[in-house]
Backbone as a chain_set.jsonl record, in Angstrom:
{"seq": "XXXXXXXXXXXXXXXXXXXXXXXXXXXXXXXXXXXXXXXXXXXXXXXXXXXXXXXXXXXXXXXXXXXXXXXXXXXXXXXXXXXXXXXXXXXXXXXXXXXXXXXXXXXXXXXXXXXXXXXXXXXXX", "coords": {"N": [[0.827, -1.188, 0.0], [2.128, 0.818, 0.712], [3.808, 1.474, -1.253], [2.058, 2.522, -3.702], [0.898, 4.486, -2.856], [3.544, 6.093, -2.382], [4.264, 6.285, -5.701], [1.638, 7.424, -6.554], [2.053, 10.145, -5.274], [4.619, 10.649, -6.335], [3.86, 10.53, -9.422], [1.862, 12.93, -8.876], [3.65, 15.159, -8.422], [5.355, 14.553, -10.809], [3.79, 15.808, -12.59], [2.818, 18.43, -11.801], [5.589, 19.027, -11.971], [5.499, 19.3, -14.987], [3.496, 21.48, -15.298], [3.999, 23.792, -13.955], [6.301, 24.006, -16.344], [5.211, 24.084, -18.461], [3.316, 26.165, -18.535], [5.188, 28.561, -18.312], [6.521, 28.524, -20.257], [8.778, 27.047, -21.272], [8.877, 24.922, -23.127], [9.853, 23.125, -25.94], [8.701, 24.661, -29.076], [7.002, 23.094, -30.819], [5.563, 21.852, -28.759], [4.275, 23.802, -27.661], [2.454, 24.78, -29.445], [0.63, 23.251, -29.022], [-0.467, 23.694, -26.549], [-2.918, 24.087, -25.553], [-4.167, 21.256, -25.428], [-2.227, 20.02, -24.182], [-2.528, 21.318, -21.623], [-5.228, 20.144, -21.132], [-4.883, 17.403, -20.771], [-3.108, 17.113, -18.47], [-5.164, 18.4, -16.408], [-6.72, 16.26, -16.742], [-4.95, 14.372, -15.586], [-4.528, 15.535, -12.982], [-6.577, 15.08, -11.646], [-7.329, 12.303, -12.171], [-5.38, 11.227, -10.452], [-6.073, 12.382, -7.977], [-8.492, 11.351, -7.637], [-7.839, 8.723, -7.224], [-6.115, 8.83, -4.922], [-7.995, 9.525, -3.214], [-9.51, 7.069, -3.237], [-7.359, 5.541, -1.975], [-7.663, 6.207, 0.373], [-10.248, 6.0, 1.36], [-10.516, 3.173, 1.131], [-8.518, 2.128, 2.659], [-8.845, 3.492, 4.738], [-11.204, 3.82, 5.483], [-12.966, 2.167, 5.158], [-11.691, -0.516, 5.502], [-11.033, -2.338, 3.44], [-9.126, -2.555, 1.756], [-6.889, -4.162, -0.619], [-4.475, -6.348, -2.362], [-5.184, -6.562, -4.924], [-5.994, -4.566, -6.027], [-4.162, -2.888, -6.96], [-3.135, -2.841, -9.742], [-5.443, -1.087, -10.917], [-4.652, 1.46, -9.519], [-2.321, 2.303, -10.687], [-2.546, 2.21, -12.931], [-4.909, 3.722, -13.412], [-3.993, 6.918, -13.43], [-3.167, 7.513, -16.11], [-4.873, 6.405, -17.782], [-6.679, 8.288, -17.598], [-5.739, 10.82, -18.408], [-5.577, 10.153, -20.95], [-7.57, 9.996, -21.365], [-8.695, 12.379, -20.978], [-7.193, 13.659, -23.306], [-8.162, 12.466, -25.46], [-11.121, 13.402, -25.624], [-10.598, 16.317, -25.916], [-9.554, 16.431, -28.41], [-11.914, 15.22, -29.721], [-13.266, 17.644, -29.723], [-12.015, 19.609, -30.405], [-12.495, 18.69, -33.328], [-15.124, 19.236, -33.422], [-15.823, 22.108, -33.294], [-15.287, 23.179, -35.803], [-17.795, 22.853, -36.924], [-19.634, 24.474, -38.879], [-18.261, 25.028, -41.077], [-17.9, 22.316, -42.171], [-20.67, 22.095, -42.5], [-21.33, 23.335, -44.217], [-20.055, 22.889, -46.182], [-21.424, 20.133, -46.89], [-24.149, 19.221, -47.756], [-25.625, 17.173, -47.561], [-25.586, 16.555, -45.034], [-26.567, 18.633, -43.91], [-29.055, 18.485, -44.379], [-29.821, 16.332, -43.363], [-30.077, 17.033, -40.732], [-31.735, 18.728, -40.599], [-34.342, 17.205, -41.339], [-34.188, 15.573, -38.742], [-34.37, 17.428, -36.853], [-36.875, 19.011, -37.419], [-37.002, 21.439, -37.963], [-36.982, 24.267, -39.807], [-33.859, 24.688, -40.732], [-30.43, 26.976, -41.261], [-27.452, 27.811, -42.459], [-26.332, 29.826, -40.721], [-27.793, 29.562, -38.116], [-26.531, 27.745, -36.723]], "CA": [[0.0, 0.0, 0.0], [2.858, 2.346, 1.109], [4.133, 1.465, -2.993], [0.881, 3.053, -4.356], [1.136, 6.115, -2.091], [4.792, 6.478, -3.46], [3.902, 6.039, -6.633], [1.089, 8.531, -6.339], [2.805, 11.106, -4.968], [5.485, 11.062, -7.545], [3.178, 10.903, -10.32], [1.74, 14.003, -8.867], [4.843, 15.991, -8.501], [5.554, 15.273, -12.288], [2.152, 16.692, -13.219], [3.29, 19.904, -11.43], [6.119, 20.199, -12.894], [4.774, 19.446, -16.223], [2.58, 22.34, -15.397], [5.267, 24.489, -14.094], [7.049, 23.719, -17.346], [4.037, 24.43, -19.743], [2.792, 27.514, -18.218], [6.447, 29.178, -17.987], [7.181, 28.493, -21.759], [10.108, 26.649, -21.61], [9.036, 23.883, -23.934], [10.14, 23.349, -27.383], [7.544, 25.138, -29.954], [5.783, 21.995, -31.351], [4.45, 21.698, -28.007], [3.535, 25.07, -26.801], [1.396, 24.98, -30.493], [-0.761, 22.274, -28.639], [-0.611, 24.173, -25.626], [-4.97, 23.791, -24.622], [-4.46, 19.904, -25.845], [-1.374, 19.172, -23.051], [-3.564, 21.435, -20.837], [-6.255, 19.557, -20.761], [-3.966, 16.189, -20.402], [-2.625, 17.63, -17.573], [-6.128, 18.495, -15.726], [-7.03, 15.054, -16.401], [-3.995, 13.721, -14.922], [-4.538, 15.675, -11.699], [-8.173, 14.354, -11.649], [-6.993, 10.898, -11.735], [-4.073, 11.106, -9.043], [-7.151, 12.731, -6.895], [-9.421, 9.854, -7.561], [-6.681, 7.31, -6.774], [-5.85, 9.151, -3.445], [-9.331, 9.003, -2.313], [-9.687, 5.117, -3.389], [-6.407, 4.677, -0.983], [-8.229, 6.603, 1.681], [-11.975, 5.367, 1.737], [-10.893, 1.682, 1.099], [-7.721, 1.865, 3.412], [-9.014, 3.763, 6.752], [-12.625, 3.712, 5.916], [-13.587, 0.306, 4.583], [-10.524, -1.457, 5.735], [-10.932, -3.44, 2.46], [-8.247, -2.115, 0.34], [-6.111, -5.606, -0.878], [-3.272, -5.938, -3.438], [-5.424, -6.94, -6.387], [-6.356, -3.064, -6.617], [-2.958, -2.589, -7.334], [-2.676, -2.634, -11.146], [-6.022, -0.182, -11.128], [-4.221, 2.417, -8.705], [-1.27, 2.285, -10.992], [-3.048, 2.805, -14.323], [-6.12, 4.645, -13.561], [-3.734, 8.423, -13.774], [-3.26, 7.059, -17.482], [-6.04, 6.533, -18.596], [-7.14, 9.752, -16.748], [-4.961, 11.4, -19.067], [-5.394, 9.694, -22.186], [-9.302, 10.407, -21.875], [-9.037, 14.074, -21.049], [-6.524, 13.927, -24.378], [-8.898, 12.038, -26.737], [-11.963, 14.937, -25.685], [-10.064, 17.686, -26.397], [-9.523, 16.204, -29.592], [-13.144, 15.238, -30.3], [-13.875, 19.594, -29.216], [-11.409, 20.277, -31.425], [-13.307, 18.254, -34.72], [-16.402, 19.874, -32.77], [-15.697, 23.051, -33.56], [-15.399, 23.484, -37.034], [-19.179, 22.136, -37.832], [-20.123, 25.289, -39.662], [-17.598, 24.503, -42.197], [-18.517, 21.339, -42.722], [-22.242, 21.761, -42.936], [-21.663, 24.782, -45.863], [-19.56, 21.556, -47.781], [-22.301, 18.846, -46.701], [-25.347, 19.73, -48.187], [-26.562, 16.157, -47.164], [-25.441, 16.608, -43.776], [-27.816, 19.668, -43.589], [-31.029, 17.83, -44.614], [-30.167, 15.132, -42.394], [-30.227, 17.688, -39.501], [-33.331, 19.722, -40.478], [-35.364, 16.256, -40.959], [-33.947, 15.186, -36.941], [-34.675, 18.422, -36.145], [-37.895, 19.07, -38.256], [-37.43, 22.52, -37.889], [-35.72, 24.862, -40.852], [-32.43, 25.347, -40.33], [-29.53, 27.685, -42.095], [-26.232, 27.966, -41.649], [-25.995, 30.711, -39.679], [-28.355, 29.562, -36.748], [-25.578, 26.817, -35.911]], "C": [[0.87, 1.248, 0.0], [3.656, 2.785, -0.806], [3.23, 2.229, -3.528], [1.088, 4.116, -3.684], [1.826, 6.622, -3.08], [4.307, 6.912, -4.645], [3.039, 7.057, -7.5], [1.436, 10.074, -6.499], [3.878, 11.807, -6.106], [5.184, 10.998, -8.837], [2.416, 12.567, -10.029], [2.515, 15.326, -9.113], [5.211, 15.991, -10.172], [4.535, 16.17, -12.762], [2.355, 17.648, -12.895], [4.24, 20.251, -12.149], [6.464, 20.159, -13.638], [4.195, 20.315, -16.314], [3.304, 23.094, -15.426], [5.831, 24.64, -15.623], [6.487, 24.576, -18.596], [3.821, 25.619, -19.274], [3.955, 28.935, -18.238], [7.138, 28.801, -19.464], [8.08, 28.281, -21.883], [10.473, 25.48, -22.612], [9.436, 24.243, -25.239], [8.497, 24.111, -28.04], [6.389, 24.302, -30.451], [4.849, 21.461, -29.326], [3.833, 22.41, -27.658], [2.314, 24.979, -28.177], [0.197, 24.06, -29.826], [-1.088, 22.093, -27.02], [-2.22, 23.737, -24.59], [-4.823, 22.478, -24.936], [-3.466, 19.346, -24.471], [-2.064, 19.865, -21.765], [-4.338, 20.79, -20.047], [-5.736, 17.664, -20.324], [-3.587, 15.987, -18.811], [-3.779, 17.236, -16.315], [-6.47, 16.944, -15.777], [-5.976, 14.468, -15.34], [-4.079, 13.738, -13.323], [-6.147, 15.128, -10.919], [-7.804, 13.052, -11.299], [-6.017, 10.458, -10.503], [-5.066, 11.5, -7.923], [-8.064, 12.017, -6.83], [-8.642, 9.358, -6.776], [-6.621, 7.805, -5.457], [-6.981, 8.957, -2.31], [-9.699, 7.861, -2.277], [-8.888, 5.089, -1.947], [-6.931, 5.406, 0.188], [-9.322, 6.042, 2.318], [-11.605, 3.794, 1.753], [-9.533, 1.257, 2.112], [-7.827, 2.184, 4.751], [-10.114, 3.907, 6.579], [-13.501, 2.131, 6.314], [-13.112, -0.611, 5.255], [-10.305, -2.657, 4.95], [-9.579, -3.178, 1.535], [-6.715, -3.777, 0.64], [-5.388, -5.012, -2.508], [-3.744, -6.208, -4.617], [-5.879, -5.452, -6.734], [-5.183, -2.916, -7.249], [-2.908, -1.803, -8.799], [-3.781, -1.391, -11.297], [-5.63, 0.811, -10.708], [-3.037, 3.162, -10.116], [-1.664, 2.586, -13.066], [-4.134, 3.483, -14.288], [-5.727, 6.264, -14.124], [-3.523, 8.607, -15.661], [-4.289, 7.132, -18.063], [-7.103, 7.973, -18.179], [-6.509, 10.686, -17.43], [-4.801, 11.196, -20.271], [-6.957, 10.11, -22.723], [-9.561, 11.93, -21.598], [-8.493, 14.467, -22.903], [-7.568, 13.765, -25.767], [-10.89, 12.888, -26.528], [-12.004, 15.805, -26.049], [-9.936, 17.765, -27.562], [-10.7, 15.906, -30.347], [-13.635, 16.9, -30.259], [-13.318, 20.055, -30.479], [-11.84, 19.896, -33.126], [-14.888, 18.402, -34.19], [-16.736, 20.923, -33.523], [-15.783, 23.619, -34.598], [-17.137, 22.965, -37.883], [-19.743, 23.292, -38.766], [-19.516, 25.325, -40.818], [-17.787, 22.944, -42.887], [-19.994, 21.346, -43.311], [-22.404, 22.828, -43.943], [-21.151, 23.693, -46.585], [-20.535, 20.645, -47.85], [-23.241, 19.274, -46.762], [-26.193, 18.398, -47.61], [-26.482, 15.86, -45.805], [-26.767, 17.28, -42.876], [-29.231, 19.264, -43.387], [-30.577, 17.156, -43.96], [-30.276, 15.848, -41.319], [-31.191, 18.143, -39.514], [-34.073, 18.523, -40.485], [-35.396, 15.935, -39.844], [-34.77, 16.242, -36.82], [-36.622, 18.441, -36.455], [-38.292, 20.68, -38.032], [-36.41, 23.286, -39.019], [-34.884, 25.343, -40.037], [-31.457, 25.786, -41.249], [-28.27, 27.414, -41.005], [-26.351, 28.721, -40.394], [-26.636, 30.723, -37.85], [-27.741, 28.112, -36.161], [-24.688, 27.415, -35.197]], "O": [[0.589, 2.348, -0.478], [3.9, 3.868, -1.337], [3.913, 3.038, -4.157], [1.755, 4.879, -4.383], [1.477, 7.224, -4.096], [3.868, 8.062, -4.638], [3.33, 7.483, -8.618], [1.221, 10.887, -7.397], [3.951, 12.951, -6.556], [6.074, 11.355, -9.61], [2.437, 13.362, -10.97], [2.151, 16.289, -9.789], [5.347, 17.039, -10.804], [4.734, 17.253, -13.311], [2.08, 18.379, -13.847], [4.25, 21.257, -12.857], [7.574, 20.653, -13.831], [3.973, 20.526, -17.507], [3.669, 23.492, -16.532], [5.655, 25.791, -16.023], [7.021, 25.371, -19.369], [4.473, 26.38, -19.99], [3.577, 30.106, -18.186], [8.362, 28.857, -19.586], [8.733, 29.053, -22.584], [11.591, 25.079, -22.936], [9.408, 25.396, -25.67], [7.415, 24.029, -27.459], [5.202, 24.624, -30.509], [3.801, 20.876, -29.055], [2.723, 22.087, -27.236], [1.157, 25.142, -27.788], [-0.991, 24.195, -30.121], [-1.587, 21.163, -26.386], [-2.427, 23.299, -23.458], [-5.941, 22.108, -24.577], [-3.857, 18.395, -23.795], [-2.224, 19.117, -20.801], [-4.35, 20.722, -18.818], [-6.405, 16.936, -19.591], [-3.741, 14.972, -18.132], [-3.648, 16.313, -15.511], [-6.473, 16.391, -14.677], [-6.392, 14.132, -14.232], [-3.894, 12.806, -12.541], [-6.454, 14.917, -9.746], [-7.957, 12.676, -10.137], [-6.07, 9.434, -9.823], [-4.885, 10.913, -6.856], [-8.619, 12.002, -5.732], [-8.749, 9.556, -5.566], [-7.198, 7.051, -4.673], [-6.976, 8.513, -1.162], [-10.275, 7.477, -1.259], [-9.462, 4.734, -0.918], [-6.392, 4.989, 1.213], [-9.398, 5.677, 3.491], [-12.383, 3.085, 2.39], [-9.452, 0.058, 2.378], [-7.289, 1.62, 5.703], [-10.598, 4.257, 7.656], [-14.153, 1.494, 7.14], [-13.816, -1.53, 5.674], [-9.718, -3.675, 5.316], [-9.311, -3.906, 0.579], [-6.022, -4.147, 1.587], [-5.544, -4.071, -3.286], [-2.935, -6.167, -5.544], [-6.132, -5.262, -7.923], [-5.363, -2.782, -8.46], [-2.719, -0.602, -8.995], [-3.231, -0.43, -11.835], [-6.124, 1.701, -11.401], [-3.024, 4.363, -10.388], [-1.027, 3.044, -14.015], [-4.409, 3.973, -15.383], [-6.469, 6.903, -14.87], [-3.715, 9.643, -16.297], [-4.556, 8.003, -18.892], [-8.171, 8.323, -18.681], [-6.783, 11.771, -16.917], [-3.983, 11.884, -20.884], [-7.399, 10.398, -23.835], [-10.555, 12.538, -21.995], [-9.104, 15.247, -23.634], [-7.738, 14.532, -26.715], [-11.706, 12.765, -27.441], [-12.993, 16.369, -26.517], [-10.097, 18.855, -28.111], [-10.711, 16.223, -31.537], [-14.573, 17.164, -31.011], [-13.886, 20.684, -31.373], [-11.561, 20.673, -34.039], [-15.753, 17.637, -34.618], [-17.683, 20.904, -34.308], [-16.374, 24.698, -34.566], [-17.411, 22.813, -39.074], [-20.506, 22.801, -39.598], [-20.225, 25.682, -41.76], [-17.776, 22.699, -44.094], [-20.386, 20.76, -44.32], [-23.49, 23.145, -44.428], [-21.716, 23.437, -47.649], [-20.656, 20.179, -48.983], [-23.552, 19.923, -45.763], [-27.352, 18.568, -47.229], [-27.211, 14.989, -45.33], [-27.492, 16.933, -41.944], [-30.139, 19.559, -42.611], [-31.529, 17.263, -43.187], [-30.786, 15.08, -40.502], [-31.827, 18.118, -38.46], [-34.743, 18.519, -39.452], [-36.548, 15.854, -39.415], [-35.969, 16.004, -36.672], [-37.436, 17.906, -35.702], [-39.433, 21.131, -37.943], [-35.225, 22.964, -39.11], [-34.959, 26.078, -39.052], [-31.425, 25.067, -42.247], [-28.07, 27.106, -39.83], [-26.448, 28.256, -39.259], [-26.293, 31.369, -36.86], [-28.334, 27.453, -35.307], [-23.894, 26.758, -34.524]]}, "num_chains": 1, "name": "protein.A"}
């Protein structure tokens, strides 16, 4: 259990100062360009290290259940906590552009005004 703490802990501390790092513009250029994308990586990351901490709290001095088969979930949950803030940001970001698409997709359009069943134009997207 005291491994997962560790573990924790020093996954947190990078995430700081990954943040540190990013916010203080010391990275190379190809990353600062995807600056709101490692952002949001980031926030996940600290999301998941704050889950995990509360797991090892509620199931270690509340519950008194916490056993070593959690293990591997403790130890990959900040991952995937970080891989799913990443692959969001990236669906926002092919979000965003729908007004350009729906002026090229004329069959896009009618498939939205029939859902809808109300007229719709560009401009009231």
């Amino acid at each position: 259990m005291i491994g997962i703490v560790i573990f924790l802990f020093v996954f947190l501390a990078r995430l700081i100062g990954a943040t540190i790092a990013l916010f203080s513009e010391v990275l190379p250029d190809w990353v600062m360009n995807y600056k709101l994308v490692f952002t949001c990586c980031l926030c996940g990351g600290f999301g998941g290290i704050l889950y995990c901490l509360r797991g090892v709290y509620l199931n270690y001095s509340v519950k008194k259940s916490f056993t070593s088969k959690w293990y591997p979930w403790y130890i990959i949950r900040p991952f995937v906590s970080i891989h799913t803030d990443q692959s969001c940001k990236k669906s926002m970001l092919f979000i965003s552009p729908r007004k350009i698409v729906l002026k090229k997709s004329p069959s896009l359009l009618k498939i939205l005004k029939t859902l809808t069943n109300k007229p719709m134009t560009d401009n009231k997207l």
